[in-house]
N, C-alpha and C positions, 0 to 999 in steps of 0.2 A: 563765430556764433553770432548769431543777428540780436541785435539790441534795441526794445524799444529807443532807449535814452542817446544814442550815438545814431547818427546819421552820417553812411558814408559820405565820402567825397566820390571813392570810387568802391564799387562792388564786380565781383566774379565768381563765377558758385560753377561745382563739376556734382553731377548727382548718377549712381551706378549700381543698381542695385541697392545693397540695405548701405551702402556708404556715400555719407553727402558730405562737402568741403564747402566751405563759402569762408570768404575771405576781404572782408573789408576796410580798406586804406580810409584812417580817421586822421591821417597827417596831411598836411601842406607839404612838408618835404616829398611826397613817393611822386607826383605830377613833375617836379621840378628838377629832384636829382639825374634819372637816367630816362629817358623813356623806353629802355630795353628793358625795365623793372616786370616783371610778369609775374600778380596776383596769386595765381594761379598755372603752377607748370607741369605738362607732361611728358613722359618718356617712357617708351620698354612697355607699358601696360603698370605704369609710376606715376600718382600724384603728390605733387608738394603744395603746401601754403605754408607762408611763411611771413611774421613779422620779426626783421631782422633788419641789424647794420653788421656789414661783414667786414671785418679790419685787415683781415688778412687772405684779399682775393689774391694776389700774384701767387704766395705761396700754396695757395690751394689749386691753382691752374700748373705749378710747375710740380705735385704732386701728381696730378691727372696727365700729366707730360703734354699740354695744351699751349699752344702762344698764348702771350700778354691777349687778353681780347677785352674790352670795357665794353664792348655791345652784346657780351654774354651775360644776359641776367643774373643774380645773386640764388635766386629757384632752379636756374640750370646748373650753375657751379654744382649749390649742396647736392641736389638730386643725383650730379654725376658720383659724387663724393660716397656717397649714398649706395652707387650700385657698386662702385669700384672697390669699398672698404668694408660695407657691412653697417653695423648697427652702432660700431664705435669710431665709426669717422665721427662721430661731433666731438669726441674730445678733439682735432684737431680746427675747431671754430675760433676766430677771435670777433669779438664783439658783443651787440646787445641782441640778443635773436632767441626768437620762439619758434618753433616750426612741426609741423604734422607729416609726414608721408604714408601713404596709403599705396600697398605692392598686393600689385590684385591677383598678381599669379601667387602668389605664397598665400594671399590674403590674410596680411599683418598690415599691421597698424603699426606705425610708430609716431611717439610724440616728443617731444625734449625741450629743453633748453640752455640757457645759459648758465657761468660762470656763477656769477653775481651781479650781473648787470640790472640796472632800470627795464623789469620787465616780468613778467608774470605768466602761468600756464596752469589753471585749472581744468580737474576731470571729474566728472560726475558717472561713478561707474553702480550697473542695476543688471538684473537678471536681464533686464532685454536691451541695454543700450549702455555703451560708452559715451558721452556728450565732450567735447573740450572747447573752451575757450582763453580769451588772452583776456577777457573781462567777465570776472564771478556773476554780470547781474543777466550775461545769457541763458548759464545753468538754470537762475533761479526761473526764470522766465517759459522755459520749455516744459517743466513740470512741480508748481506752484503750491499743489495741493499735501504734496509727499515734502516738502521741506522741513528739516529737525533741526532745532535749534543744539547745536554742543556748547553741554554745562561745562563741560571743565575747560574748554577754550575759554568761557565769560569769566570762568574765575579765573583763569590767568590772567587774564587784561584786570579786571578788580586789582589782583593784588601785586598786580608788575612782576609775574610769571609768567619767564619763559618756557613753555612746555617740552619745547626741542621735540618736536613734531610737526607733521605734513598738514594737520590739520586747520580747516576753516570756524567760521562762527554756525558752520553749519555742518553737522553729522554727515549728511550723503556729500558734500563736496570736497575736494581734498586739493591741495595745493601743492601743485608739481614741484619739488624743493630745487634749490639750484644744481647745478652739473650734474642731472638727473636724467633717464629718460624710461618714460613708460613703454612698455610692448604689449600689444594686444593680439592672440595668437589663440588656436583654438578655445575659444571664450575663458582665456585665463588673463589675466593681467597680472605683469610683474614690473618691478620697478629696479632702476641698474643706477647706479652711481658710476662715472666715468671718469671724477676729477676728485682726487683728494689733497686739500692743500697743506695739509701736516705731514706729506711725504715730501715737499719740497725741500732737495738737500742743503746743507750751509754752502755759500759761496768762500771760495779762500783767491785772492786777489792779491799782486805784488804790492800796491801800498795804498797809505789810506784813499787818495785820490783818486785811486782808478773806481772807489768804492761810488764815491762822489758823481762822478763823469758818467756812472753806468747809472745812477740814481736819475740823472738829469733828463738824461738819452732815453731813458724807459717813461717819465713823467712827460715829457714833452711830446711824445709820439701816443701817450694816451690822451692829450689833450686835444692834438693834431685829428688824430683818429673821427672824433665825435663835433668836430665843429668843420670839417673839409666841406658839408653839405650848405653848410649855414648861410642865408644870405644877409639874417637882420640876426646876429648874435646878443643874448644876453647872460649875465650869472649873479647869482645870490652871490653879495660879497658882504662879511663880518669884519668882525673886527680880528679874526681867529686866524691863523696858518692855514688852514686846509682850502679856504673860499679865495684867502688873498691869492694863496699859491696858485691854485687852477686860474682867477681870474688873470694873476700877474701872467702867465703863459701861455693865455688864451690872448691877451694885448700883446703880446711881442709878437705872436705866428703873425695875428692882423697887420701888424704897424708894418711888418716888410712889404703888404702889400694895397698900403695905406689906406687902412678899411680900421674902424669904430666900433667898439661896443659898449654896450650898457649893462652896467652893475644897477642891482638894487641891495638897496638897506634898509632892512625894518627898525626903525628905532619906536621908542616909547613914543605915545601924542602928547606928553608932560613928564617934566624932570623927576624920576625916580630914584638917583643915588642918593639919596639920602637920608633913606630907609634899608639901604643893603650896605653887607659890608665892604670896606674900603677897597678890597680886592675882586669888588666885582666892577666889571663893566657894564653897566645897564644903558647905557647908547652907547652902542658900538661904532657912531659916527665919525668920535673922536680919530682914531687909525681908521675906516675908511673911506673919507673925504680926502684926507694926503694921499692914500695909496692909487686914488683916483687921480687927484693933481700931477701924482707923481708919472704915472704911468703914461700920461699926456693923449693916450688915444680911448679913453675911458668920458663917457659918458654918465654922469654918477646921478641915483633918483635914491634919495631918501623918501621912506614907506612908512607913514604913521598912521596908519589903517583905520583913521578918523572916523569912517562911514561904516566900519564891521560892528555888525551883531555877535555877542558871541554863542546867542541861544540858538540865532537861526544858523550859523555859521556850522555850529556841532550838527543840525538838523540837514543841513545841506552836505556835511561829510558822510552822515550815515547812507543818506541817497547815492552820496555816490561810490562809498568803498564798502557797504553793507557790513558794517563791523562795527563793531565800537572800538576807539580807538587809546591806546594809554597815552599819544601825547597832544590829547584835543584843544588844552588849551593854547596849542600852538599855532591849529591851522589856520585862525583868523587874517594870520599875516603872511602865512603861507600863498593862502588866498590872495588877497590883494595884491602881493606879488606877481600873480598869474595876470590878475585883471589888470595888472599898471602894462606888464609885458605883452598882453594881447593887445592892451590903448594902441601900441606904438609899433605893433606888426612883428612884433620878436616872435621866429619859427624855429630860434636850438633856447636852450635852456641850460648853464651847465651849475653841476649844486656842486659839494664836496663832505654829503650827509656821512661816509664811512672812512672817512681820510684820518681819523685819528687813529685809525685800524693800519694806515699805510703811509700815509705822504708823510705827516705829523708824530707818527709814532714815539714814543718817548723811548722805550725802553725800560729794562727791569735793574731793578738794584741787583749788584755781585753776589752781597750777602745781605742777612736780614740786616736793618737799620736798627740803633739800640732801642730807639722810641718802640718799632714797630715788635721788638723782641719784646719787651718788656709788655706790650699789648698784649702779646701772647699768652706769655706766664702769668700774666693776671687774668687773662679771660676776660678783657675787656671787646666790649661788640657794640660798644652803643655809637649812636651816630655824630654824636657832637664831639669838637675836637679834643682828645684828648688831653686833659691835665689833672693834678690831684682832686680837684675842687667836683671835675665834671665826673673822675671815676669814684668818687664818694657817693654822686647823686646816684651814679648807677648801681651803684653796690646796696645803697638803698630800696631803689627801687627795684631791683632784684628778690633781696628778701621779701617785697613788702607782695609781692605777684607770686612767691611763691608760699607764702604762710596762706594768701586768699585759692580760696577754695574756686573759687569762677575766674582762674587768673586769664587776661587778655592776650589773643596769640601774637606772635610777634610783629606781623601785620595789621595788628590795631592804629597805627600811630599815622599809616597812610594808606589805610585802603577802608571803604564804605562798604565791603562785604558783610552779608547779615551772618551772625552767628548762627544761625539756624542750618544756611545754607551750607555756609563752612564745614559744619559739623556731619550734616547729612552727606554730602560729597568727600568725608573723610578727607579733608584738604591736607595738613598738616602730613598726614601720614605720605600721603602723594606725594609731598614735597620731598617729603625725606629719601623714597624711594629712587625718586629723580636727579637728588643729588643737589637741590636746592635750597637755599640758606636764607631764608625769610628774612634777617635780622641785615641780608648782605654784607655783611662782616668780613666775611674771608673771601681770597683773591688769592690766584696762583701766580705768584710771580717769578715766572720762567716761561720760556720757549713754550709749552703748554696753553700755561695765562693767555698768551699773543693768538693762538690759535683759536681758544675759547672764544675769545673779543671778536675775532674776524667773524667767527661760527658760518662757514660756508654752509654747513647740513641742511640748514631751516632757518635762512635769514628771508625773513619775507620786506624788508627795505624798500626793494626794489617795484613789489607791487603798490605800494603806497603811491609813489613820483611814476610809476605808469597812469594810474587811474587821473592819476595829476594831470599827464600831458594829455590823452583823452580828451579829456572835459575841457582843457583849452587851446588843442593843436595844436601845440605848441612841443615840439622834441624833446626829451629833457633825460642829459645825459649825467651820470656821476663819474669821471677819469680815475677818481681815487678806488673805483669798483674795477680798475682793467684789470682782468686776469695776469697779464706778464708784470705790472708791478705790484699784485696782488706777492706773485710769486718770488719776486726779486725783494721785495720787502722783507720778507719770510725767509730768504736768503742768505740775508747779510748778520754776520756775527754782531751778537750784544755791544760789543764794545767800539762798533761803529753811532750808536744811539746815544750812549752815555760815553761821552769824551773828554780829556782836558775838564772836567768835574761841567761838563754844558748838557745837556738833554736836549733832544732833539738835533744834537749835533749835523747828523747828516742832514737833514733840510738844513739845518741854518748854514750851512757851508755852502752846499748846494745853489740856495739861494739869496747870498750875501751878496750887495750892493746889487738883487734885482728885488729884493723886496724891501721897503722903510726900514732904517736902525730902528725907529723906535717900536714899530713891530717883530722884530724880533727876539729885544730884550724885554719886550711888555712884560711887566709881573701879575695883568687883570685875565680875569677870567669874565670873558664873553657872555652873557645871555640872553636869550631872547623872550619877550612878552613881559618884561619886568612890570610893565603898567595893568596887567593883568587883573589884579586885584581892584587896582583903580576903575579899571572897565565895568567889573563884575557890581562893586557899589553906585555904579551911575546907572546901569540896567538893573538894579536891583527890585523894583516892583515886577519885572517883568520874572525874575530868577525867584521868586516866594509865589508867586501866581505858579509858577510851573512846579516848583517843591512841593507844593502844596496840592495841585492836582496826582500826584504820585499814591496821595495818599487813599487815595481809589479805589488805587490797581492792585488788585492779592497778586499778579507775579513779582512784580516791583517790590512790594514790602515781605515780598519770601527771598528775594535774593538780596537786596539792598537794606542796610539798614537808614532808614529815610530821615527819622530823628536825627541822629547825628548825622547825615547832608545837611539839613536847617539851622544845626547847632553850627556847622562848620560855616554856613551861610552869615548867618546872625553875625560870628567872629568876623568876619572880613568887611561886611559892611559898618561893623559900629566903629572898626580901625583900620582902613586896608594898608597901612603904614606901617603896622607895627612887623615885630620882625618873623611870624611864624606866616604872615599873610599872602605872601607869594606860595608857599608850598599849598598851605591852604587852597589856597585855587588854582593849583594845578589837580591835587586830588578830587576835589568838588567838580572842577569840569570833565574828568577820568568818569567821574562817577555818574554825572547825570549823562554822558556820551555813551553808559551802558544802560541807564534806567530808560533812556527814549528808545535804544535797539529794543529792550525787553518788551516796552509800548509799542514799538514795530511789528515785532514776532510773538509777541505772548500765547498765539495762538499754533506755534511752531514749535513748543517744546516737547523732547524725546518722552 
């Protein structure tokens, strides 16, 4: 779908009647990986387009009973795949891929995607047309005037609901879910799931080591998978398991064939720990400057994102993923990441945003823990850690919210949603319907729980770090999202995560003396944008000039309760030190990242 805001590199369009394909290459990679890459493929009276990396072309050529051939395009492979299996050969895809075909003898439409990968597929379906694309802002663009803003998408972003649905920031557009594929067939469309990853059975293995070695084997060939194209590699590296891991694996493939890459690390622009607790890491430089030293083929760029706005920063996300987002106050450094990476010609990207779902996984306790049992039988929910002193304050404040007659919903405490709205949208009751726990209190901790976390259904991740690479051509891949150790992860019995009384057992086994001791027994917990608040206080005329403009807008002050943004404002800037002030500005910037969409669209609502 043609964009004003993206200018190919390369374009190719097939136009037939009432069906048109166009198909434009916004990477640096498609020129340089194959030149047998075709855009646009036909066959039989069959079109393809398709944005895709395919991980598993031999076995799809030895499914098709074809030689090895690398000068058969990735559009010819699927398309053959396509006529030879029917509508469910994509379950046999590996990789990051979107793709269309259009069968003009049946005349069906098909469109699909991927596992979980870095990648996206919207459809915009009407009494007279189906529209798709791999970026939401073609939809918006072909038909401008009919676009509806969805209320209850916005309240889920307000109040950190996940709706567990297909749905956009926008009624008519809908968001193709993962291991999905649409059919469009006598003017009906229906939608098919092809991959469900809660029927993955357990693995049983002669001993623990083979568990280990199959762990490795599967993580190193997702790695391999998504950097074989790369010629300037880079990766977000933390201080965390999931970033070191991918990056640690992504330096060994290179070192054998003494090739270099570049880690970035956002740290603070000024010393933050000492307003968080002892067990937080707020420069995560500390472990990965060593794991750079250590690694010896690592290139390492610390990221204090000095020059980032955070007002224009939120304004330039909304341009470019048309959504408001729940974790805005992050992408500042996000950002500058991209821009350090594009300084220096970086064309892969690799992150490790869903590793704690896979590579890092901890695992679940056997039985309940006595602290946690005891949480139970008391009905304790509140968020601060439990002890006598804190479940006294809550049992206080229990009573005191439920004697008041106007008591606060449970999402008072971090979400800027106006009571009005709440109310009117019947929120509360939704949630319950949903099966959504406002207060997030309760967690399944079993085989269940794990599945939950992953949420293959409606993880929309993936479209985030597309729009990403987009906007800086730059490839940008997740390993901890591969489908096979999605499923090997989900595989392995409980008691290979929690071992010999260690968590995370299997990585740390795994990758014992290739990744730092002192990254492995780290007892800190990572975070990013700890100076957040510090930022928000030095732009602070710039954040009361825009709170204060809000005050304007009757959409804004019917959905937002704008007051307490200012009251929240006020706090952080008279102390951005103190201890409630990091959270603080993370919902403050949640909240003005929905009040500027609603300035965006206001004129867009159902």
């Amino acid at each position: 779908m043609s964009t004003q805001k993206f200018k190919p590199i390369q374009e190719l369009e097939y136009q037939d009647g009432n069906i048109f394909l166009v198909n434009q290459s916004l990477k640096k990679q498609i020129l340089s990986e194959d030149d047998s890459q075709q855009l646009i493929y036909s066959d039989n009276n069959c079109w393809i387009v398709s944005n895709s990396r395919i991980d598993n072309r031999e076995e799809l050529l030895t499914r098709l009973a074809l030689p090895i051939n690398d000068q058969l395009s990735d559009n010819a492979i699927l398309l053959k795949m396509y006529q030879e299996f029917g509508n469910e050969f994509v379950k046999h895809i590996e990789g990051d891929w979107t793709l269309a075909i259009w069968n003009q003898a049946n005349q069906e439409l098909l469109i699909a995607r991927d596992q979980l990968g870095v990648s996206a597929l919207y459809y915009r379906l009407t009494d007279e047309y189906i529209a798709f694309s791999s970026y939401i802002q073609g939809l918006i663009e072909i038909d401008q005037d009919t676009i509806k803003i969805d209320e209850l998408y916005l309240a889920g972003i307000m109040t950190a609901w996940i709706t567990l649905s297909n749905n956009t920031a926008f009624v008519n557009i809908q968001h193709l879910p993962p291991a999905h594929y649409g059919l469009v067939k006598n003017g009906r469309f229906t939608l098919h799931r092809y991959w469900e990853a809660e029927k993955t059975p357990e693995l049983h293995l002669k001993s623990e080591m083979d568990y280990v070695k199959q762990f490795s084997n599967v993580l190193e060939q997702s790695v391999k998978n998504r950097i074989q194209y790369a010629k300037k590699l880079g990766s977000q590296l933390s201080s965390g398991f999931d970033s070191s891991t991918i990056t640690t694996v992504a330096a060994e493939i290179f070192k054998k064939d003494n090739k270099r890459l570049t880690a970035f690390t956002s740290i603070p622009k000024e010393k933050t720990s000492d307003y968080f607790p002892e067990h937080t890491a707020t420069d995560e430089s500390y472990l990965s400057i060593p794991t750079a030293e250590f690694l010896g083929n690592v290139d390492h760029v610390l990221v204090r994102s000095e020059n980032q706005s955070i007002i224009k920063n939120i304004h330039d996300s909304l341009e470019l993923h048309h959504a408001p987002l729940h974790a805005a106050g992050n992408m500042f450094w996000i950002h500058q990441i991209y821009l350090n990476a594009q300084s220096q010609d970086i064309d892969t990207l690799l992150i490790g945003q869903s590793g704690n779902t896979t590579i890092s996984w901890t695992g679940y306790p056997k039985g309940l823990q006595i602290k946690r049992l005891i949480k139970q039988i008391l009905g304790y929910k509140g968020q601060e850690k439990f002890t006598p002193i804190s479940y006294l304050q809550y049992l206080i404040a229990e009573i005191k919210n439920k004697l008041n007659n106007n008591a606060m919903p449970s999402w008072d405490a971090y979400s800027f949603i106006s009571p009005q709205f709440a109310k009117d949208m019947d929120l509360l009751q939704k949630m319950k319907e949903s099966g959504h726990d406002p207060t997030f209190s309760k967690s399944i901790q079993n085989k269940q729980g794990h599945i939950n976390f992953i949420n293959p259904l409606f993880n929309k991740i993936g479209a985030l770090w597309q729009d990403l690479a987009f906007q800086y051509h730059i490839s940008t891949y997740d390993p901890s999202t591969d489908k096979r150790l999605v499923e090997y992860c989900l595989s392995v019995p409980n008691e290979y995560y929690q071992r010999y009384n260690t968590n995370k057992w299997l990585l740390k086994t795994a990758m014992k003396g290739r990744l730092l001791d002192d990254l492995i027994h780290q007892k800190k917990k990572g975070r990013q944008a700890t100076d957040l608040a510090v930022r928000i206080q030095s732009e602070a005329t710039e954040f009361q000039e825009l709170l204060e403009s809000f005050r304007s807008n009757k959409a804004i002050q019917y959905y937002l309760d704008c007051q307490k943004m200012e009251h929240y404002l006020e706090r952080i800037v008279e102390n951005p030190r103190k201890k409630e002030a990091y959270s603080d500005s993370i919902f403050l910037t949640r909240g003005i990242s929905c009040a500027l969409f609603i300035q965006k669209y206001q004129h867009r609502f159902a």
